[in-house]
C-alpha positions as a LaTeX table, in Angstrom:
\begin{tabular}{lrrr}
\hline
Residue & $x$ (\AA) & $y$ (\AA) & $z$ (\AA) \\
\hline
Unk1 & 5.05 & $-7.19$ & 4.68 \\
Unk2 & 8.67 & $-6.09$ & 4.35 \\
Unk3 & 9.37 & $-2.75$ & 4.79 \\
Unk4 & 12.22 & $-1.25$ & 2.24 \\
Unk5 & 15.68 & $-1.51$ & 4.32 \\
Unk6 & 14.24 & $-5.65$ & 4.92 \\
Unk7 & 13.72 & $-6.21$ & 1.20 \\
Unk8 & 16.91 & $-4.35$ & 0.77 \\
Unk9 & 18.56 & $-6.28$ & 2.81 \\
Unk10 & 16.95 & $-9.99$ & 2.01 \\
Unk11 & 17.60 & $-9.25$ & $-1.72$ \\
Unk12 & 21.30 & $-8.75$ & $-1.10$ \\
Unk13 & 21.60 & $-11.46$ & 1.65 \\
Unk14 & 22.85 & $-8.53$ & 3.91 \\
Unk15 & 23.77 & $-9.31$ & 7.42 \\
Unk16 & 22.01 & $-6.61$ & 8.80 \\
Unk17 & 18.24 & $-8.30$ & 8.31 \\
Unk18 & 18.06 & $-9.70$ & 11.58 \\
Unk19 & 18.26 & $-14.08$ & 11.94 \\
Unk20 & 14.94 & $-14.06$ & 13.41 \\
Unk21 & 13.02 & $-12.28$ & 10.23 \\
Unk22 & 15.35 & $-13.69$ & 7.91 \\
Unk23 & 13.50 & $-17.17$ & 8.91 \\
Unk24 & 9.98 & $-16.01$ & 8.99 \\
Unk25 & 10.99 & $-14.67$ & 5.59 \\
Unk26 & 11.90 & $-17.86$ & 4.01 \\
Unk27 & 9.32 & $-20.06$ & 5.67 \\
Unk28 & 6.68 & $-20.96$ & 3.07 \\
Unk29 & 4.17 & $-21.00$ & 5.86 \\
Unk30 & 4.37 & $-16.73$ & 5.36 \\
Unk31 & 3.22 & $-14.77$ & 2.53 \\
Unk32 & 5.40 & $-11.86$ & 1.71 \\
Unk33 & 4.17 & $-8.75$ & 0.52 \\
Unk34 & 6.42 & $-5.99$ & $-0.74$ \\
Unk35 & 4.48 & $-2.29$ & $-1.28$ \\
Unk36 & 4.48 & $-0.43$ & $-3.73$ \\
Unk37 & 5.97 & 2.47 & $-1.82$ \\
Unk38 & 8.98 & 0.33 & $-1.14$ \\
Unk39 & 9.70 & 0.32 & $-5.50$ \\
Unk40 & 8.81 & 3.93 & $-5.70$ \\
Unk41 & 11.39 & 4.77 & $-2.42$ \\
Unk42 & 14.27 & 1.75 & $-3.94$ \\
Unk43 & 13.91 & 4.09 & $-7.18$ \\
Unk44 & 13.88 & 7.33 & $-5.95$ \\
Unk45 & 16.92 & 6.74 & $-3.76$ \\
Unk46 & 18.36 & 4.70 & $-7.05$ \\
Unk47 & 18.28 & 7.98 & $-8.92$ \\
Unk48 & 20.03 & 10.10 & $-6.58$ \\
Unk49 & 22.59 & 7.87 & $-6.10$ \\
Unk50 & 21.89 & 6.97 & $-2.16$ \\
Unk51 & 21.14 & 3.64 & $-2.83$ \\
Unk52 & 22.59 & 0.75 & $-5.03$ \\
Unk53 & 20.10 & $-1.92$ & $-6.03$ \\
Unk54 & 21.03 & $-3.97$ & $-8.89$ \\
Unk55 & 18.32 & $-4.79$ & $-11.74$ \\
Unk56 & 14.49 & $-4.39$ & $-11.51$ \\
Unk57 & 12.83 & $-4.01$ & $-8.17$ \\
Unk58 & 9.80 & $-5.62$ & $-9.60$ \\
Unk59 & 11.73 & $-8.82$ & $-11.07$ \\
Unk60 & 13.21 & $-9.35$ & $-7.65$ \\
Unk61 & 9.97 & $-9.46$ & $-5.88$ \\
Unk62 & 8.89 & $-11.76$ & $-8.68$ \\
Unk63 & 11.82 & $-14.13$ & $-8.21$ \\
Unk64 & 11.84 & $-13.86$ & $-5.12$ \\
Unk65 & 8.24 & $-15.40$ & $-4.81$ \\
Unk66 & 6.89 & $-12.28$ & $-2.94$ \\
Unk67 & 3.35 & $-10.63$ & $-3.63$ \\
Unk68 & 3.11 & $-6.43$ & $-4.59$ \\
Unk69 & 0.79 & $-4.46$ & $-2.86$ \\
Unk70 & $-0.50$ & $-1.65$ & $-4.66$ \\
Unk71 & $-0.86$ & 1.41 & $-2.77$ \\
Unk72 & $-4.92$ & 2.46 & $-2.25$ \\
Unk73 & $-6.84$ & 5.58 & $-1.62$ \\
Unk74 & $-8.13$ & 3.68 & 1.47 \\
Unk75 & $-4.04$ & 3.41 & 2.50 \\
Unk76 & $-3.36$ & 6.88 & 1.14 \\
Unk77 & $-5.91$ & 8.61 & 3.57 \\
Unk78 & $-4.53$ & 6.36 & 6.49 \\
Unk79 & $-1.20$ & 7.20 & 6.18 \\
Unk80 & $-2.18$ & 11.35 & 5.99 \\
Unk81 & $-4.28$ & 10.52 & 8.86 \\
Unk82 & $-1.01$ & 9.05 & 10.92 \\
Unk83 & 0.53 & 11.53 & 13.53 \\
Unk84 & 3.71 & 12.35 & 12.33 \\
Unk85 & 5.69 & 10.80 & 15.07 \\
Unk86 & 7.55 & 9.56 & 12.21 \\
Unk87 & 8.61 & 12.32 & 9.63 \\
Unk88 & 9.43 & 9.49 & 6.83 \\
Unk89 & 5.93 & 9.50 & 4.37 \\
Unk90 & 6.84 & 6.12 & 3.10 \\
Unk91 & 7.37 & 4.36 & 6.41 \\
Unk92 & 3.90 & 6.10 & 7.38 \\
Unk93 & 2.67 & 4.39 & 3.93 \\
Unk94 & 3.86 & 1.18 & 5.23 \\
Unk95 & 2.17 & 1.42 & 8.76 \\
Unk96 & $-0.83$ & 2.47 & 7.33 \\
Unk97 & $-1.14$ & $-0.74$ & 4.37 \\
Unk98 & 0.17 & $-2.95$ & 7.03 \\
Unk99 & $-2.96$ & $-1.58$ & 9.26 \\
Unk100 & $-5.57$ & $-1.75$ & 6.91 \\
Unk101 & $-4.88$ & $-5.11$ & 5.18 \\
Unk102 & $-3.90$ & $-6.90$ & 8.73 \\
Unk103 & $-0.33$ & $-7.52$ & 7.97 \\
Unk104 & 2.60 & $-8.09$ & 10.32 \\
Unk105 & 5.29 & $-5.69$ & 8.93 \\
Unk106 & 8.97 & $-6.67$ & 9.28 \\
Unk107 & 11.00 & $-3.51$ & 10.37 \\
Unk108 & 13.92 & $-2.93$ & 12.51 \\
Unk109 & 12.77 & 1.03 & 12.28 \\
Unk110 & 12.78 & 1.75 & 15.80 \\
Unk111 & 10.41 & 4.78 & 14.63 \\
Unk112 & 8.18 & 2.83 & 12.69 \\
Unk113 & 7.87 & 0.69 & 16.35 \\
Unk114 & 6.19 & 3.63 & 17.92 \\
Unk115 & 2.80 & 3.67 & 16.26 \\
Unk116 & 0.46 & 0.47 & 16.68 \\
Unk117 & 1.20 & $-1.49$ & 14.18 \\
Unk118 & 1.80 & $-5.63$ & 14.14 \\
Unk119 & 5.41 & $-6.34$ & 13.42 \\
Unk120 & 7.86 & $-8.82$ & 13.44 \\
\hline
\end{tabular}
């Protein structure tokens, strides 16, 4: 599962997203999931004019061969259950659906890397 700044990132063909995810990305041997709470923070940050994402978050996922993951009440009470080493509500989203549905979540969020979660 990607977390925003990755999807971000892969859909612009930014340098930032590291070689090494950029590959497990692309292989077809991976499924890649985006969340939900990745469109609702790309839109949010859209609207107030701290982020610049061109055309519809959901089409790119779609073209981009990825699968959505809707966000649960099972993920919802998860990610209020997280400590708040991490102050960000959607990365704690993003631990908790990774968590829960046994996903390896690509991140380079060095905060997200300090609860125990799989990631790439």
């Amino acid at each position: 599962m990607l977390d925003t700044h990755a999807f971000v990132w892969w859909d612009a063909r930014d340098s930032h997203l590291p070689d090494r995810m950029r590959e497990a990305i692309a292989s077809a041997q991976n499924q890649i999931f985006v969340s939900a709470v990745s469109v609702w923070e790309i839109a949010i940050k859209r609207a107030s004019g701290k982020l610049i994402f061109r055309g519809s978050v959901t089409g790119a996922i779609e073209t981009h061969g990825f699968q959505a993951l809707p966000i649960s009440v099972a993920h919802a009470e998860w990610a209020g259950s997280l400590e708040q080493i991490h102050q960000d509500p959607f990365d704690r989203m993003l631990i908790a659906q990774a968590n829960l549905e046994g996903l390896t979540l690509v991140t380079v969020d060095d905060q997200i890397l300090r609860y125990q979660v799989p990631h790439l």
